[in-house]
C-alpha positions as CSV (number, residue, x, y, z in Angstrom):
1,X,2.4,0.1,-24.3
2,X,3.7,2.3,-21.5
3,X,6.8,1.6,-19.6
4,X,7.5,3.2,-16.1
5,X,10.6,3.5,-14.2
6,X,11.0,3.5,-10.4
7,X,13.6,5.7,-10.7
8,X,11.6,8.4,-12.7
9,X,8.8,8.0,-10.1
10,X,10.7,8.8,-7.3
11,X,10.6,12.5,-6.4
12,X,8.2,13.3,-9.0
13,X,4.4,14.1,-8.2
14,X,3.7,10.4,-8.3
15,X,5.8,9.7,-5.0
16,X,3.6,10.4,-2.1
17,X,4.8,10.3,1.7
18,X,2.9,9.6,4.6
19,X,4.4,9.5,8.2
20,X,5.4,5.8,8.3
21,X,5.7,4.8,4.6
22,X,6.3,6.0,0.9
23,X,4.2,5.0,-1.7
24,X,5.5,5.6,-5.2
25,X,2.9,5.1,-8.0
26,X,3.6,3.8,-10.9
27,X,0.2,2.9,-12.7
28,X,-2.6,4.9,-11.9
29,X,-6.3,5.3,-12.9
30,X,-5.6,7.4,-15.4
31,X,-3.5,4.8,-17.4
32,X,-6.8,2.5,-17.8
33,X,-5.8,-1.1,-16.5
34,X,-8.6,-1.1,-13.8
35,X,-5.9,-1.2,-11.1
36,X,-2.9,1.0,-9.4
37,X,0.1,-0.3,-8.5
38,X,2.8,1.1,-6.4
39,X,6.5,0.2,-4.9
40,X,5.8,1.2,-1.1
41,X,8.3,1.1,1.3
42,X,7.0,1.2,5.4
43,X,9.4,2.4,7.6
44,X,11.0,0.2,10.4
45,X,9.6,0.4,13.9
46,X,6.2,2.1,12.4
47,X,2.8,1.4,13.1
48,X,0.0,2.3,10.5
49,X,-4.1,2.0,10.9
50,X,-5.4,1.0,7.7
51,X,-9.2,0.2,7.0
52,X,-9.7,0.2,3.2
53,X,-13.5,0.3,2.9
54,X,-13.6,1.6,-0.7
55,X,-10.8,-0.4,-2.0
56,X,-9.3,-3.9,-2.5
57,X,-5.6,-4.7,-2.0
58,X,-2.9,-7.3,-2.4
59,X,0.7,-6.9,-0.8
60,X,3.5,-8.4,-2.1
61,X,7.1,-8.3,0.3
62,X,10.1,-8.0,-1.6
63,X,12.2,-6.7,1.3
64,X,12.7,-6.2,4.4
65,X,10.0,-7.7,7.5
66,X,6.9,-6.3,9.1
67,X,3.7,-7.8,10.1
68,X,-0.5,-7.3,9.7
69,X,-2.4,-7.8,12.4
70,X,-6.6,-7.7,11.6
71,X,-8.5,-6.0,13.9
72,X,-11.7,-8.1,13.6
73,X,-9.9,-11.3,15.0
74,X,-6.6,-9.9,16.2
75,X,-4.4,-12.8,14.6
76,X,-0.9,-11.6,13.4
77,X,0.7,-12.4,10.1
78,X,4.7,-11.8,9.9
79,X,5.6,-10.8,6.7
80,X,8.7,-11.4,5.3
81,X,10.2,-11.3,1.1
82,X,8.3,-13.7,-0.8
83,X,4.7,-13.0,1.1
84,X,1.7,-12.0,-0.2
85,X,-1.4,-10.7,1.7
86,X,-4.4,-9.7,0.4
87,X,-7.1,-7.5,2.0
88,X,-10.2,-9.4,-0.2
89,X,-12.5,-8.6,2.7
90,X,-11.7,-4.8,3.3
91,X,-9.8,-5.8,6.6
92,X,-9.3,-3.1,9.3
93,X,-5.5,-3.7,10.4
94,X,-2.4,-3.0,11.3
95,X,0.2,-2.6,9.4
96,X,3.7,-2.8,11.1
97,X,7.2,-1.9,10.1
98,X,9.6,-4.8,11.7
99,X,13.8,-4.3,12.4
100,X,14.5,-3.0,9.1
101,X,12.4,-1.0,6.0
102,X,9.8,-3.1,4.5
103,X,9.4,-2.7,0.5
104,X,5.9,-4.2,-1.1
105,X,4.3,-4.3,-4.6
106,X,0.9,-3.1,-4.0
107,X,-2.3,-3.5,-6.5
108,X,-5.4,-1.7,-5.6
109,X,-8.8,-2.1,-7.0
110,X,-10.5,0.1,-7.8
111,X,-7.4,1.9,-9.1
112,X,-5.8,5.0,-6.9
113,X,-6.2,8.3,-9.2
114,X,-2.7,8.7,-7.0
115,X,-2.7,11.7,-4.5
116,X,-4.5,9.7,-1.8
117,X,-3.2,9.5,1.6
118,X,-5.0,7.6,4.7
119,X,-8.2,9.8,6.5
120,X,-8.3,9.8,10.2
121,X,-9.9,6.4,9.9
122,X,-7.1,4.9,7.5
123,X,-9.2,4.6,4.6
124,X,-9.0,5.9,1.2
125,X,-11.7,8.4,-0.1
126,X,-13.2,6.4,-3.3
127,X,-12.2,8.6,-6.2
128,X,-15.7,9.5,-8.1
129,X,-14.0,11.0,-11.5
């Protein structure tokens, strides 16, 4: 069994910051469960291009508001505590920070080895280890 703490992630080498969110990881491909997860917060008033080629996600909103919009179609999905959205068809989006900080539960499949960060394309590199 392993037990992680948010509050031991944070500020250590498993918090990572990008320019409109921070993702703090708290299971990782090293730890073997075939997934990551992470406690992400986007900031308010943001706006991040995210196409996860190499990767599946589901987002779960615990606080705060933002809203996805999918590139392919261009239909807009507010997100609000209590929402899930999942990216089962590697959907190019946008990702957008509402009136306040938005905090998510994210799963990725395959897991994160944890020091990724979006390419100019907003995609993770697939990690080959």
């Amino acid at each position: 069994m392993k037990i992680v703490k948010l509050q031991d992630v944070i500020g250590s080498e498993n918090e990572v910051k990008g320019e409109n969110w921070d993702s703090r990881r708290l299971l990782l491909k090293k730890d073997g469960m075939g997934f990551s997860l992470h406690d992400t917060v986007i900031k308010a008033g943001t706006e991040t291009h995210i196409w996860y080629k190499n990767h599946l996600e589901a987002v779960y909103c615990i606080e705060g508001d933002g809203e996805v919009e999918t590139l392919k179609d261009g239909k807009v999905y507010k997100i609000t505590p209590g929402t899930v959205y999942s990216l089962d068809e590697h959907d190019e989006h946008l990702l957008r920070g509402g009136s306040e900080d938005m905090r998510v539960v994210c799963v990725f499949n395959p897991p994160l080895s944890g020091k990724e960060v979006h390419d100019e394309n907003g995609v993770y590199p697939v990690d080959e280890d």
